[in-house]
VMD Tcl script that builds the backbone (N, CA, C; Angstrom):
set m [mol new atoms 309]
animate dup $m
set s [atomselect $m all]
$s set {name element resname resid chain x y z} {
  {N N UNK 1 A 18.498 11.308 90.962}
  {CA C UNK 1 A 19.425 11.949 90.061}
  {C C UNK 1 A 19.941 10.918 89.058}
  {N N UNK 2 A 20.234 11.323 87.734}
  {CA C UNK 2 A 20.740 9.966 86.757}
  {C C UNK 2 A 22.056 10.929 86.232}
  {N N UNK 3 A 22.863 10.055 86.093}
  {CA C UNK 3 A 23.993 10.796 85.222}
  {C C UNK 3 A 24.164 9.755 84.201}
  {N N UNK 4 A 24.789 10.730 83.304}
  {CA C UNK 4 A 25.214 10.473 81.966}
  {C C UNK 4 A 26.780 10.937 81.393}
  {N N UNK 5 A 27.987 9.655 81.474}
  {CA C UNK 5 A 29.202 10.163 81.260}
  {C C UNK 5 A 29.048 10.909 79.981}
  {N N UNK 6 A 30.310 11.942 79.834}
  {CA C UNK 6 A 30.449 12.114 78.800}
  {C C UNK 6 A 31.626 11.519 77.995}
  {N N UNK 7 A 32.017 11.949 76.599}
  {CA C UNK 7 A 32.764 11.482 75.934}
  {C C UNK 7 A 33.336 9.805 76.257}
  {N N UNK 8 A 34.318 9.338 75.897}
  {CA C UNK 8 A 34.601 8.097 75.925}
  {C C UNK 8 A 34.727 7.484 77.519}
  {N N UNK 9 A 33.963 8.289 78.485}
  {CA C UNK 9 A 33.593 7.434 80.016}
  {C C UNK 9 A 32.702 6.769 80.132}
  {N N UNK 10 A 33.120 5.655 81.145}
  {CA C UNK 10 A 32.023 4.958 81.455}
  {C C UNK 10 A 31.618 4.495 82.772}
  {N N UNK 11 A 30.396 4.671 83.406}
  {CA C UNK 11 A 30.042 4.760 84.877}
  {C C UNK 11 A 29.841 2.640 85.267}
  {N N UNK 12 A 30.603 2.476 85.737}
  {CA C UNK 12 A 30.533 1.290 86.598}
  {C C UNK 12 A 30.266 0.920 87.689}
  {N N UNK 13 A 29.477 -0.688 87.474}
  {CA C UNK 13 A 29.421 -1.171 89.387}
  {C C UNK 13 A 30.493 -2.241 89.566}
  {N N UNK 14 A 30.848 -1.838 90.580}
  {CA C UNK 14 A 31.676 -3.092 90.997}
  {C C UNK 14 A 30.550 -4.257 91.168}
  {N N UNK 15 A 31.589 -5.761 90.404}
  {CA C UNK 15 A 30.608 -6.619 90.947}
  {C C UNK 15 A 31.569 -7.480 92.476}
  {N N UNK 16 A 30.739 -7.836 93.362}
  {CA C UNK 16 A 31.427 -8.110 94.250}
  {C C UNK 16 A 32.238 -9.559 94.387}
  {N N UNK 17 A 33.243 -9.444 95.609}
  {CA C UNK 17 A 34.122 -10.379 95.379}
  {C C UNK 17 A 33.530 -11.908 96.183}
  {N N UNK 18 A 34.405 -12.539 96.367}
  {CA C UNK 18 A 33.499 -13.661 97.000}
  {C C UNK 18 A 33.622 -13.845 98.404}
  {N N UNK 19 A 33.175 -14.483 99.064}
  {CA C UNK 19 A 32.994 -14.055 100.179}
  {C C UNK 19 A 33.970 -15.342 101.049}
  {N N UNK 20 A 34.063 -16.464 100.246}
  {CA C UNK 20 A 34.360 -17.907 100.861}
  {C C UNK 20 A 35.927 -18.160 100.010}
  {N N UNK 21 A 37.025 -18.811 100.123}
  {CA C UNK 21 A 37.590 -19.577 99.672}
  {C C UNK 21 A 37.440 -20.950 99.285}
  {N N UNK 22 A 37.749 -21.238 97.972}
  {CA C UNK 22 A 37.729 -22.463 97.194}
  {C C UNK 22 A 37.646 -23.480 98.907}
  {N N UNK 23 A 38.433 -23.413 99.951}
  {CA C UNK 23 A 38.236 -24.479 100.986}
  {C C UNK 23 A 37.332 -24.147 101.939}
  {N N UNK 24 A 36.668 -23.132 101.736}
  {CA C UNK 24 A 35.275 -22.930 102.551}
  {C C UNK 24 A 35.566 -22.084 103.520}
  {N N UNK 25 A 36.675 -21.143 103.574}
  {CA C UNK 25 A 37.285 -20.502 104.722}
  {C C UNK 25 A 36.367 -18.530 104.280}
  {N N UNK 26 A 35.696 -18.222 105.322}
  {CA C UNK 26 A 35.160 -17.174 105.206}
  {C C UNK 26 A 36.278 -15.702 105.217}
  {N N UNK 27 A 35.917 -14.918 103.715}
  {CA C UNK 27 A 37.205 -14.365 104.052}
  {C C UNK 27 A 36.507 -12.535 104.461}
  {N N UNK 28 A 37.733 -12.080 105.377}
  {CA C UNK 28 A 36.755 -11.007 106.448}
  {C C UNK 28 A 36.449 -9.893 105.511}
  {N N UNK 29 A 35.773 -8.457 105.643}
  {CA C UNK 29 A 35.796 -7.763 104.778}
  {C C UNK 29 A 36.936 -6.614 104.749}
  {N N UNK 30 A 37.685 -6.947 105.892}
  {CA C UNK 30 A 38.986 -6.177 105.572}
  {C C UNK 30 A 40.100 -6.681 105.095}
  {N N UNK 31 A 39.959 -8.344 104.694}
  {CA C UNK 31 A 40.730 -8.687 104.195}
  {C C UNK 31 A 40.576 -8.712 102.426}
  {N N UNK 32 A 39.298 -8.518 102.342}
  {CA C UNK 32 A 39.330 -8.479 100.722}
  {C C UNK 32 A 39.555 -7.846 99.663}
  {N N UNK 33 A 39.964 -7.840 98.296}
  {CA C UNK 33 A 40.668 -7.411 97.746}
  {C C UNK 33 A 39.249 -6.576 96.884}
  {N N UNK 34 A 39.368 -5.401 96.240}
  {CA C UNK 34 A 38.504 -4.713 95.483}
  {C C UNK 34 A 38.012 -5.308 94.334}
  {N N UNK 35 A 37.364 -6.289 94.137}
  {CA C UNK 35 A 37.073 -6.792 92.050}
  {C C UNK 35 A 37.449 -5.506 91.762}
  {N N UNK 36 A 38.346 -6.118 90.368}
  {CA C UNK 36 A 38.495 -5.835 89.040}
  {C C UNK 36 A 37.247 -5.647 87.970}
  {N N UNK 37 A 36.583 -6.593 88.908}
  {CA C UNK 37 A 35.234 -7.177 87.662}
  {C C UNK 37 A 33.623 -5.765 87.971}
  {N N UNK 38 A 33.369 -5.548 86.426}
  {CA C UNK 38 A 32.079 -4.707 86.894}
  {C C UNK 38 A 31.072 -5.078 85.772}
  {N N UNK 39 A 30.029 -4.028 86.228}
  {CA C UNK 39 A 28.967 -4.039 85.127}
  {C C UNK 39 A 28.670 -2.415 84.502}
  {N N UNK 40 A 28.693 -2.850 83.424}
  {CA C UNK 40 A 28.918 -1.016 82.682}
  {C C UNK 40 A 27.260 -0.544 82.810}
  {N N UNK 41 A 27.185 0.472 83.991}
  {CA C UNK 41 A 25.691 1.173 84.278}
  {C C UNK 41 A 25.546 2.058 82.438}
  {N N UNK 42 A 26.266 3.020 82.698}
  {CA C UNK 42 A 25.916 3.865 81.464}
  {C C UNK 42 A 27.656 4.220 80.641}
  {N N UNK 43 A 27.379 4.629 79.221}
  {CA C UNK 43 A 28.129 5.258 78.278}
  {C C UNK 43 A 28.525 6.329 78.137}
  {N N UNK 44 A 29.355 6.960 78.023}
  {CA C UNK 44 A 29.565 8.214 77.216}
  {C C UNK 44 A 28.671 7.934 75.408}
  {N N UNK 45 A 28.828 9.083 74.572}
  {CA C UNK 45 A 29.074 8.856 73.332}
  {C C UNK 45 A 30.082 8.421 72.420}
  {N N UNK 46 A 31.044 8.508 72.903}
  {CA C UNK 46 A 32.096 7.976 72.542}
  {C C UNK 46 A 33.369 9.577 72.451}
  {N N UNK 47 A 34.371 8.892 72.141}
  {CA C UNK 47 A 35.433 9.499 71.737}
  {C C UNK 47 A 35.442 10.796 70.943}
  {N N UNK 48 A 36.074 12.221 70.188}
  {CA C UNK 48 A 36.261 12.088 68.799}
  {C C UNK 48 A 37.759 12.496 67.958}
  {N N UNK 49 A 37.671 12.290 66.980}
  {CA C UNK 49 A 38.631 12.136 66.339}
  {C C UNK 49 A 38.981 13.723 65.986}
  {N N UNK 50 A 39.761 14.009 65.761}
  {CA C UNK 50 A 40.420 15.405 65.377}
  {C C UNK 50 A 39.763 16.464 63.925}
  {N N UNK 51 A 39.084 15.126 63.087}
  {CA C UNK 51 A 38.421 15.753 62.252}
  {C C UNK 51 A 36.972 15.708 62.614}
  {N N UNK 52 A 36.660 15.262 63.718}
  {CA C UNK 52 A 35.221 15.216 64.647}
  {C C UNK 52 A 34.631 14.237 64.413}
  {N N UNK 53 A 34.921 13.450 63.634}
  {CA C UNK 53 A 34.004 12.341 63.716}
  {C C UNK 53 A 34.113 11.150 64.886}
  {N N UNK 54 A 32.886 10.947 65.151}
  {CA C UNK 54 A 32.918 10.346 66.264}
  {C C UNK 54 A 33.026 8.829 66.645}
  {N N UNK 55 A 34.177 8.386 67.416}
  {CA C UNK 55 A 33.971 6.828 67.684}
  {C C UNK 55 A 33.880 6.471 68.261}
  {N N UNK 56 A 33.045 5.572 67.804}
  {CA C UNK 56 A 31.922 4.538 68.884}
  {C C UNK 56 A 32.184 3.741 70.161}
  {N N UNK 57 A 31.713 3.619 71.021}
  {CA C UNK 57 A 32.282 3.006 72.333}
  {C C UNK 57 A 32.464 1.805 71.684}
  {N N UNK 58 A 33.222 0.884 72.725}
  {CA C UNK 58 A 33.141 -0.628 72.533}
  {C C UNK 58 A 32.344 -1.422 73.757}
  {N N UNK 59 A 31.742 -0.567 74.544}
  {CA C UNK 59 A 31.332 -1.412 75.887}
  {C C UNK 59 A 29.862 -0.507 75.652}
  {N N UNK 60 A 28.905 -1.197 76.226}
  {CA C UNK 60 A 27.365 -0.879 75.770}
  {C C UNK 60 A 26.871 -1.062 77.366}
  {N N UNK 61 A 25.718 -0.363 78.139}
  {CA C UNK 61 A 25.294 -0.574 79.488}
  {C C UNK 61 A 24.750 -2.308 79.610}
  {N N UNK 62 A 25.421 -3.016 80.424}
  {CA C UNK 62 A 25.045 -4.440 81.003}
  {C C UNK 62 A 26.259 -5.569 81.013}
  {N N UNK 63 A 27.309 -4.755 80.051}
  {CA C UNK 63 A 28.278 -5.767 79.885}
  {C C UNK 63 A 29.124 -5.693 80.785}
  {N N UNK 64 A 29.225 -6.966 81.173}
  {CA C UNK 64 A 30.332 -7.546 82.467}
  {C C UNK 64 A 32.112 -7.349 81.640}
  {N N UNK 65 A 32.444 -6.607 82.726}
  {CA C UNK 65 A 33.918 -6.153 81.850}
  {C C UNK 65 A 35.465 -6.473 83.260}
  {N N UNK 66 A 36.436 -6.406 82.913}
  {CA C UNK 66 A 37.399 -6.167 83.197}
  {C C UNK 66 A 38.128 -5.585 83.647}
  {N N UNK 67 A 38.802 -4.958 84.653}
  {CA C UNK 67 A 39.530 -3.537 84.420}
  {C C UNK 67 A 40.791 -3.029 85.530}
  {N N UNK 68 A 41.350 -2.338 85.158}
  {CA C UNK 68 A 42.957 -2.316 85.696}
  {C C UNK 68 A 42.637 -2.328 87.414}
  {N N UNK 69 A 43.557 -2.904 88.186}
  {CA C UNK 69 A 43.281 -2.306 89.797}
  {C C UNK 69 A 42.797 -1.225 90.254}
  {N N UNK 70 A 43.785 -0.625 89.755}
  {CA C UNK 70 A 43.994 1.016 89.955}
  {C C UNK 70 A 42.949 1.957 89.369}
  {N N UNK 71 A 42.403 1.665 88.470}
  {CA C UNK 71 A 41.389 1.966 87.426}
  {C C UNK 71 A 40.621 3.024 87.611}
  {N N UNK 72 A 39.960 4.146 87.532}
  {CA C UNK 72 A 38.653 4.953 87.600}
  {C C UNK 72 A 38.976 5.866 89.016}
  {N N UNK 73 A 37.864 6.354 88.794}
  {CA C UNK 73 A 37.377 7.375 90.322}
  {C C UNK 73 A 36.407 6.679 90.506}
  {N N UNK 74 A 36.143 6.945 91.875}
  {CA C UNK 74 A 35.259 6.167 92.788}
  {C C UNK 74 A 34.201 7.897 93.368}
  {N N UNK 75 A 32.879 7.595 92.882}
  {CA C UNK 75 A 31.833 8.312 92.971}
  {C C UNK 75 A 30.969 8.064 93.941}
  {N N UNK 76 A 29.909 8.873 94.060}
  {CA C UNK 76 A 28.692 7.873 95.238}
  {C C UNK 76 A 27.752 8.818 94.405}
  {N N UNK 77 A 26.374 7.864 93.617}
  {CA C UNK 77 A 25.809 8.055 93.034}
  {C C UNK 77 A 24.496 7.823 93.364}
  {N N UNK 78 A 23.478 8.501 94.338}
  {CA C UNK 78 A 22.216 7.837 94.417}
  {C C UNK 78 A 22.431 7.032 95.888}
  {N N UNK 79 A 23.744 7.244 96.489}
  {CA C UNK 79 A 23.597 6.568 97.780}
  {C C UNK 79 A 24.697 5.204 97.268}
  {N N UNK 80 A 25.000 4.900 96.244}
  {CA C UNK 80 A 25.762 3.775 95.475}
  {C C UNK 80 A 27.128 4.096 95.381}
  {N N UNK 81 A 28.440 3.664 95.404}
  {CA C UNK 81 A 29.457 3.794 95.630}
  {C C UNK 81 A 29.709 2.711 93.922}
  {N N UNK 82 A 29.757 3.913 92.836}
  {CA C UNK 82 A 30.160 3.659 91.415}
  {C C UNK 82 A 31.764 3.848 91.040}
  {N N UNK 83 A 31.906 3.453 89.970}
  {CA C UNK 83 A 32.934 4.283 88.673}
  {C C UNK 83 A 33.360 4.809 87.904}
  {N N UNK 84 A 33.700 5.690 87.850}
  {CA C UNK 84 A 33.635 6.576 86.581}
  {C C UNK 84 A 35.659 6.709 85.833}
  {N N UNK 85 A 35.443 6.125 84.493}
  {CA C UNK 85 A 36.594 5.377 83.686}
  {C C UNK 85 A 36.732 5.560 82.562}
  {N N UNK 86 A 37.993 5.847 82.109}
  {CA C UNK 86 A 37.863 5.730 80.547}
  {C C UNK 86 A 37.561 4.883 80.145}
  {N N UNK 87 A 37.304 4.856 78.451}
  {CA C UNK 87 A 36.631 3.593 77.883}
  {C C UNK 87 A 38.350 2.660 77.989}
  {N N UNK 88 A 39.497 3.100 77.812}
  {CA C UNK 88 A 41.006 2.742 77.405}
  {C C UNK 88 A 41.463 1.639 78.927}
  {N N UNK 89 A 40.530 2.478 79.997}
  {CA C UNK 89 A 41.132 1.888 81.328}
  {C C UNK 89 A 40.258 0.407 81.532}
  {N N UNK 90 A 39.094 0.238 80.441}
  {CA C UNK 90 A 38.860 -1.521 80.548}
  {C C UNK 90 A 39.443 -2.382 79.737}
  {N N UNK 91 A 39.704 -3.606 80.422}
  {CA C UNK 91 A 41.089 -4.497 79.539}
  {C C UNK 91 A 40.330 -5.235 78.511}
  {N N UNK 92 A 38.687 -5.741 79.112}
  {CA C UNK 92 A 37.835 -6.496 77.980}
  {C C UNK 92 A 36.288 -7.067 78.353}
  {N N UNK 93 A 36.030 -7.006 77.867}
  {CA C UNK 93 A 34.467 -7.667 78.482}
  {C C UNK 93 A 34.071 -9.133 78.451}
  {N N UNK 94 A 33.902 -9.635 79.603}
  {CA C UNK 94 A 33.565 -11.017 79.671}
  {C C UNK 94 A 32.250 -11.323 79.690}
  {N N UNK 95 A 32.866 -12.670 78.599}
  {CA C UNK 95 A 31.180 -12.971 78.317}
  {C C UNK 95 A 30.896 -14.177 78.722}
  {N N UNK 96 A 29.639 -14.460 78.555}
  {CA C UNK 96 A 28.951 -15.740 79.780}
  {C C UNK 96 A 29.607 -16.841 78.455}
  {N N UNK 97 A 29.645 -18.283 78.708}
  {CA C UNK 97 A 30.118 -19.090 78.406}
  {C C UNK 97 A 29.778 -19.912 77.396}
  {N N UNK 98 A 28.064 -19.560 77.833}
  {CA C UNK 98 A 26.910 -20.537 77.276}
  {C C UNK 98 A 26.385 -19.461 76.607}
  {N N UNK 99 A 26.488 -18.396 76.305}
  {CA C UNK 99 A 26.339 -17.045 75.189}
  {C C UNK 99 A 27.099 -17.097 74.035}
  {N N UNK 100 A 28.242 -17.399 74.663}
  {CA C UNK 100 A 29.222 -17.268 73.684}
  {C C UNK 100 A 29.072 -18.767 72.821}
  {N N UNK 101 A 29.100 -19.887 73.060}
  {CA C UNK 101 A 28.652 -21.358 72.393}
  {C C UNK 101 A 27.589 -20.750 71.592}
  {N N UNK 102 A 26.749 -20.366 71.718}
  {CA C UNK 102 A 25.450 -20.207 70.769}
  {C C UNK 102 A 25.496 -19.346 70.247}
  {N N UNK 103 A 26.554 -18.470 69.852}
  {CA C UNK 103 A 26.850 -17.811 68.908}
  {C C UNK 103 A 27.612 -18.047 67.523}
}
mol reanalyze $m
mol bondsrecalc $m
mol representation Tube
mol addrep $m
C-alpha cells in the first residue's frame, strides 16, 4: 500500500535515538525518550490560499527535519510505525554539515 498526504501534510520516520550515553552507559528502551528528529517519507501538495493558489511545501521527501514533542499522529503504515504532520508542526530541517560548506 503507498500513501500520499494530502494538502500541507507530511508522512514521517522517526529517526532513532541513541542507544549509549556520551559515558558509554547503555540506555534501556523504556527509558528512552521519542526523537524529535525524522526523515520526511512523502508530501502533501501543499497548502492553499483563499484565492486558490497554491503554496508550496518547504520540506521535500529525504530531508532530515525537526519537530515539536508532541507533534503528529502516529500511523502504522506497511507494518512501519510513521507520522503524519502538518507542514507548521516542523520547527526546521537539518542539514548535514559538510553539505552545507559546499554550498
Amino acid at each position: 500500500m503507498s500513501f500520499k498526504p494530502l494538502q500541507d501534510r507530511v508522512l514521517v520516520r522517526r529517526v532513532e535515538g541513541e542507544e549509549k550515553t556520551k559515558g558509554g552507559l547503555i540506555i534501556p528502551d523504556n527509558a528512552k525518550e521519542k526523537p524529535a528528529e525524522g526523515l520526511v517519507v512523502s508530501c502533501g501538495d501543499g497548502a492553499r490560499k483563499d484565492s486558490g493558489e497554491l503554496i508550496e511545501m518547504s520540506v521535500k521527501p529525504g530531508d532530515k527535519i525537526l519537530f515539536g514533542k508532541w507533534s503528529g499522529t502516529e500511523v502504522s503504515i506497511n507494518g512501519e510505525e510513521l507520522l503524519i504532520m502538518k507542514e507548521s508542526d516542523i520547527l526546521g530541517i537539518i542539514e548535514d554539515e559538510a553539505a552545507a560548506a559546499a554550498a
